[in-house]
C-alpha positions in Angstrom: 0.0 0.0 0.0 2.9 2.1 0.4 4.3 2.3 -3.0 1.1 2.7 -4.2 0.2 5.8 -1.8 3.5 7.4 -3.2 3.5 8.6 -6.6 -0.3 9.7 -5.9 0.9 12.1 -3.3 3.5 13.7 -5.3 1.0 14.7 -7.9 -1.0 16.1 -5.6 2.4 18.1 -4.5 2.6 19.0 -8.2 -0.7 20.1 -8.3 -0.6 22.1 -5.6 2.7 24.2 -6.4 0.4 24.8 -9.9 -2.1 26.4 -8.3 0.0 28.2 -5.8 2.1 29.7 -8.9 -1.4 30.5 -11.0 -2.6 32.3 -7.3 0.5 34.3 -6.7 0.6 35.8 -9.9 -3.1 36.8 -9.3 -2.2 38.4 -6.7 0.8 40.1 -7.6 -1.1 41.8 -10.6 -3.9 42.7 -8.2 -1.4 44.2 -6.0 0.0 46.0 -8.8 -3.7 46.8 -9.9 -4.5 48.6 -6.6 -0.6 50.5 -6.4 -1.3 52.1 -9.8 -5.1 53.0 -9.1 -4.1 54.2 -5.7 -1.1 56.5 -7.6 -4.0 57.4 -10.2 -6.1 58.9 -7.1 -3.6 60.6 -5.7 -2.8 62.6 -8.8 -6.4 63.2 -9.5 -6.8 64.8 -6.0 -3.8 66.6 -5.8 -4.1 68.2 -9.4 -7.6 67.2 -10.7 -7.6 69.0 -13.9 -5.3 65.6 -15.4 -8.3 63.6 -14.4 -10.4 65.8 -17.5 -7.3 65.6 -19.7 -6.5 61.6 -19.1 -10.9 61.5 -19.3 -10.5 63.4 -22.9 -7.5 60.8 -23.7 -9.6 57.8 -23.3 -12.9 59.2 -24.5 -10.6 59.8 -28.0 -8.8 55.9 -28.5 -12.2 55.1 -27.6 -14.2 56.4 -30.7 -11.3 55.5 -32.6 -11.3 52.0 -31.7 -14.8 52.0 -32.2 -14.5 53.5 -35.8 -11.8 51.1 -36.5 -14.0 48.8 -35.4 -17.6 49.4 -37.0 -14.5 49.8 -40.4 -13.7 46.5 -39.9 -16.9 44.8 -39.9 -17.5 46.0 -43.7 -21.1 47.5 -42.2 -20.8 50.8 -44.0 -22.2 50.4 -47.8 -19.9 51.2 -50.7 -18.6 54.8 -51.4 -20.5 57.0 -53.8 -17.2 58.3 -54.9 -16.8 55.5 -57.5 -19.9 56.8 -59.3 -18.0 60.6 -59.7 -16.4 61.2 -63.3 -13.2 63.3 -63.1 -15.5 65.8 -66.1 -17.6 66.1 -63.4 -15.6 66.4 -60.2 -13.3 69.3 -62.7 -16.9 71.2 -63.5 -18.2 71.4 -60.2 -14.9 72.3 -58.3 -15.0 75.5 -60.7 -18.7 76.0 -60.0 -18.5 75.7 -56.7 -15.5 77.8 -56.1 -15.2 81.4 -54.7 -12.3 81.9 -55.4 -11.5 78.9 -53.8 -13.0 75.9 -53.0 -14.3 74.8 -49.6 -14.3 70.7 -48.7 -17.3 70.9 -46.9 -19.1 72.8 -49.8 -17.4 70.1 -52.4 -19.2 67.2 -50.3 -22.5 68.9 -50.1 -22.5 69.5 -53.9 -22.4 66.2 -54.3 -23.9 65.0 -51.3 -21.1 62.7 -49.7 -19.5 63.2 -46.5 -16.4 65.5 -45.7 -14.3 62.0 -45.6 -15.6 60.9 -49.2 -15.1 64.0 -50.5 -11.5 63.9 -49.7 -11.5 60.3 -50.7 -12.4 61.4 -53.6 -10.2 64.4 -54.4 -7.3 62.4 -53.5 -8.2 59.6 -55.9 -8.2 62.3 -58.8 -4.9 63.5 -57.1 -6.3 67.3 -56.5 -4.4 69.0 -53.6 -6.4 69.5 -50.1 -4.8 72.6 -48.3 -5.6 72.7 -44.8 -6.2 76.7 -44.8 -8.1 77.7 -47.9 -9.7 81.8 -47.7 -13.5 82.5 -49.1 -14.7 86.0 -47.8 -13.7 85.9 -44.1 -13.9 82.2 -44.1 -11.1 80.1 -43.9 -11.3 76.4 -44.0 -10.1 73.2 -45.4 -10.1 72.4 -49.4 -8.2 73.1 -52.6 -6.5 76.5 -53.7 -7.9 78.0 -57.2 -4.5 77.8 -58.2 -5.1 74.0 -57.2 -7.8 73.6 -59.6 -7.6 71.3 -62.5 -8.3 72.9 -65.7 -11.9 73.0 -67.2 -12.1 70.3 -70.2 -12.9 71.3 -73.6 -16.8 69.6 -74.7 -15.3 69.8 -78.5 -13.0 67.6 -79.9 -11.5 70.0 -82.1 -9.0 72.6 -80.9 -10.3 75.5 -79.9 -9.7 78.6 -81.5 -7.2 81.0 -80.9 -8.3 84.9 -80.2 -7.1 87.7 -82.7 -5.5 90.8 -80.6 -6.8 93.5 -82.2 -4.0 95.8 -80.2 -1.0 94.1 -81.1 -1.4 94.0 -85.1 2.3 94.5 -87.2 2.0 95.7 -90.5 2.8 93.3 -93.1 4.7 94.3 -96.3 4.3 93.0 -99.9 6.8 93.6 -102.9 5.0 94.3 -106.3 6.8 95.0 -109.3 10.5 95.9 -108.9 10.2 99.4 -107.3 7.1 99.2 -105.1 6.1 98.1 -102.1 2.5 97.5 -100.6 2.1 97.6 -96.5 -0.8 96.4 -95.0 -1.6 97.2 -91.7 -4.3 95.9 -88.7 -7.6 97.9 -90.3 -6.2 96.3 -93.7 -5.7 100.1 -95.7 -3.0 99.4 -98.2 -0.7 102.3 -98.6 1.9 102.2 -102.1 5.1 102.9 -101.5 7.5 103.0 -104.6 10.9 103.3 -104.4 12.9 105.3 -107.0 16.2 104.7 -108.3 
């Protein structure tokens, strides 16, 4: 009965200096649990202004975490960005803009939110500036001198304007001693020249 009562007891042993480990580190992180939330209330009483600023702290990773995680999930429905031509996005940056264009004013034009319309102006790769003027408005969006060019609805080329201010007179020869110069209003004027 003897040998057969020993090897049971030494697992019992073995078991027992398990749990004791598994309870001592309980303990020593509850120990350390109550040291740091004891240190926590000591600050918050002698300065309590940190306890709004470590409040605003977590209330921020918070939401983020949150965001991250409702983005993670794949709950949100697809973007409307995809459904934006650049014609279009080009057209209404210039119809919306005074002189320059506001973000917020982009997304309402086309009914998105502030973070799709900047999805969406960095997929056409328009700069965002972070201080844009309109009036006595400031605010986030794209500089006029940001502003993509307006594209041309014909094919063709377009047509270059005549300066009516900056015409040079033209001179033809005729003969062999005359001259005719024509200037902007197109009256010809001879000129011979006399050997």
């Amino acid at each position: 009965m003897s040998t057969d009562e020993a090897p049971e007891t030494e697992v019992d042993e073995a078991e027992a200096s398990g749990e004791s480990d598994q309870m001592s580190e309980r303990t020593a992180k509850l120990i350390i649990g109550f040291v740091a939330l004891a240190a926590l209330a000591a600050i918050v009483i002698v300065f309590p202004y940190v306890a709004y600023f470590v409040a605003g702290i977590m209330a921020c990773r918070g939401w983020q975490k949150t965001r991250g995680w409702i983005g993670r999930r794949g709950s949100e429905p697809e973007s409307e960005t995809d459904e934006v031509t650049a014609e279009d996005l080009v057209e209404t940056l210039h119809e919306v803009a005074n002189p320059n264009v506001f973000l917020a004013d982009l997304a309402a034009a086309f009914g998105l939110s502030g973070a799709d319309a900047r999805a969406l102006l960095e997929a056409h790769q328009i700069r965002i500036r972070r201080a844009v003027r309109n009036g006595n408005d400031t605010g986030v969006g794209v500089h006029r001198d940001d502003l993509p060019p307006l594209p041309h609805t014909s094919p063709e080329a377009p047509e270059t304007p005549v300066d009516l201010h900056n015409q040079r007179p033209t001179t033809e020869p005729i003969g062999l001693a005359g001259v005719v110069v024509k200037d902007g209003s197109e009256t010809t004027r001879h000129h011979q020249v006399r050997n």
